[in-house]
C-alpha positions as CSV (number, residue, x, y, z in Angstrom):
1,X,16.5,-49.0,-19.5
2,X,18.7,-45.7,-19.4
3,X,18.7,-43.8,-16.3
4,X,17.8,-40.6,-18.4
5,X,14.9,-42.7,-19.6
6,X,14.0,-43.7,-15.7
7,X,14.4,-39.7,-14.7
8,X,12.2,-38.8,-17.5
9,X,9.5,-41.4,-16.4
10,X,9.8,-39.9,-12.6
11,X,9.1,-36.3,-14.2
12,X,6.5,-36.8,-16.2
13,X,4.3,-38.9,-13.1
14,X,5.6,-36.1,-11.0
15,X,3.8,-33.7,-13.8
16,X,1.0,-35.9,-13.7
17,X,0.7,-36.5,-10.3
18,X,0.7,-32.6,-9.3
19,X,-1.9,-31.7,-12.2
20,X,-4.1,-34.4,-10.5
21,X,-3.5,-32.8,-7.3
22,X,-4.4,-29.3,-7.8
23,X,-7.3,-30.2,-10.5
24,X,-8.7,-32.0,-7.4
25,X,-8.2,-28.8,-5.4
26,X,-9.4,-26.6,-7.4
27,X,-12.6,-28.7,-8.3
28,X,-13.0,-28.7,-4.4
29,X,-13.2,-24.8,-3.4
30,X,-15.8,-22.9,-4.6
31,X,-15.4,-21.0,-8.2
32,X,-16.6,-17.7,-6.4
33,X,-13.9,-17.8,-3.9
34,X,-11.5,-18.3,-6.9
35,X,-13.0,-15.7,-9.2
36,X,-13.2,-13.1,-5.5
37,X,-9.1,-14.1,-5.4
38,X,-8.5,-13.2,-8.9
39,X,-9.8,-10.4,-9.3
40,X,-8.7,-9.0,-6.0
41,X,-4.9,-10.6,-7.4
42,X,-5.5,-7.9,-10.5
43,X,-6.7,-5.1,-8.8
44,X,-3.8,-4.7,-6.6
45,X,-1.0,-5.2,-9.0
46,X,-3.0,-3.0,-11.9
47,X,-3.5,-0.6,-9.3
48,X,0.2,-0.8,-7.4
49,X,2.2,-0.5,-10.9
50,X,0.1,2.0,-12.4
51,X,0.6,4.2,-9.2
52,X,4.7,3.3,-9.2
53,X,4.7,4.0,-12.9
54,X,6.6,6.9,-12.7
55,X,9.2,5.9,-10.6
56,X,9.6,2.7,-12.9
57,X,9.9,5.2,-15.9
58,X,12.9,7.1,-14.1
59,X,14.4,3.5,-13.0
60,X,14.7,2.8,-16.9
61,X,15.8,5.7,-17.8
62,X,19.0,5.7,-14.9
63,X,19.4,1.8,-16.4
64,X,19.8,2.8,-19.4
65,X,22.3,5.7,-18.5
66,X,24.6,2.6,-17.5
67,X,24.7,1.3,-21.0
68,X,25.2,4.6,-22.7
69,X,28.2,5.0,-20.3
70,X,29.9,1.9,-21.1
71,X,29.1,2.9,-24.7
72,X,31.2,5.7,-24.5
73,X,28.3,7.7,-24.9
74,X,27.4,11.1,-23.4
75,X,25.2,10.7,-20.7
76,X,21.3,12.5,-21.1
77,X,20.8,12.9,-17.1
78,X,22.6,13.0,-14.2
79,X,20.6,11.0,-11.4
80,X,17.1,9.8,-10.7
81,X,15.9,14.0,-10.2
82,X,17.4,15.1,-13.5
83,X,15.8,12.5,-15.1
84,X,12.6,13.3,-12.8
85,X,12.7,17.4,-14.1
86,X,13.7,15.9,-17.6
87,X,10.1,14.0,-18.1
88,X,8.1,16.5,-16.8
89,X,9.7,19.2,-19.0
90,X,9.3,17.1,-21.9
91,X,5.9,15.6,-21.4
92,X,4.2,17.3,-18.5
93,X,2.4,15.1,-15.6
94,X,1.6,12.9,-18.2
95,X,4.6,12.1,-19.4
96,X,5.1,10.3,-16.2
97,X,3.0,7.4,-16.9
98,X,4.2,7.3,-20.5
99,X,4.0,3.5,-21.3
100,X,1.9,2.3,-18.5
101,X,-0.6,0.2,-20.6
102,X,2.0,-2.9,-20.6
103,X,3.4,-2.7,-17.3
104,X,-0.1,-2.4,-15.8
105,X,-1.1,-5.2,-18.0
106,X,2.2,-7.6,-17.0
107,X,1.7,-6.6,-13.1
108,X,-1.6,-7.8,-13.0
109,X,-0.8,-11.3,-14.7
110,X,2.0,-11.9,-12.7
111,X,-0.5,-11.2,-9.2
112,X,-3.3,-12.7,-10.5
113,X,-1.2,-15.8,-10.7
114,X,0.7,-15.0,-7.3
115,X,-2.0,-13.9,-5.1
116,X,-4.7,-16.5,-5.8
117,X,-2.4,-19.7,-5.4
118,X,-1.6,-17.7,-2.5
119,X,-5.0,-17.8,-0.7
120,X,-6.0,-21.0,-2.4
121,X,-3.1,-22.6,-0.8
122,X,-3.6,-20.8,2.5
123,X,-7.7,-21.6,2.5
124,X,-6.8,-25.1,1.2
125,X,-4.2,-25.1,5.0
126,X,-6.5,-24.2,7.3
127,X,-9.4,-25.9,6.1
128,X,-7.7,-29.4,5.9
129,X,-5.6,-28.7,9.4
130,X,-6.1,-27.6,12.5
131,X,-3.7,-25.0,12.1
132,X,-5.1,-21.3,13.2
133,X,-4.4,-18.3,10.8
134,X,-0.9,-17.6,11.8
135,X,2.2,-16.8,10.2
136,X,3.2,-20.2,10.1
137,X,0.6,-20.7,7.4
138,X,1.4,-17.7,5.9
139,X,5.0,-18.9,5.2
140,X,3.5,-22.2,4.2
141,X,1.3,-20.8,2.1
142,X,3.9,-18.5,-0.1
């Protein structure tokens, strides 16, 4: 046999192995502290981006101002106030959160995902050690 063939074989029962693992987790803890994870996951990162929407707005704008630049391109604002005094002129207060549909959608993916394997992996810790709720287990739970 090929040693690609043999590496293949090792990452496939390593895929295997680790889909075992965590269906056996998951079928363990309880579907309500799951569900209370989740949704607690997408609150916060709904919630945190739509509130940081603006300043993401003026962020892209500034990015962009980069690629204009090398461009040869005049640039629209000077620095992150002038691009600030910029969208409220144009749009007002809600011109501010002008696009915040997707990033509020992406944000609360991405936590939903990152905070419950979080506290899945941090209840799975201390309830199968006898380690206390430290930041030991915090770090092992990231």
């Amino acid at each position: 046999m090929s040693s690609r063939k043999i590496r293949m074989d090792h990452i496939l029962c390593g895929k295997l192995q680790t889909h075992l693992s965590v269906k056996q987790i998951y079928l363990y803890h309880s579907s309500v502290f799951n569900r209370k994870a989740a949704i607690g996951g997408m609150s916060a990162g709904a919630l945190g981006q739509f509130m940081a929407s603006p300043t993401d707005l003026v962020k892209v704008q500034i990015q962009m101002e980069g690629k204009r630049r090398l461009e040869g391109k005049p640039p629209r604002v000077k620095n992150a106030f002038h691009a600030f005094q910029k969208i409220m002129k144009q749009g007002g207060i809600r011109g501010l959160w002008k696009g915040w549909v997707p990033n509020v959608q992406r944000a609360a993916l991405v936590n939903l995902g990152d905070l419950t394997t979080y506290d899945t992996a941090k209840r799975y810790i201390l309830m199968n050690s006898q380690l206390k709720d430290t930041s030991l287990v915090h770090i092992m739970s990231r």
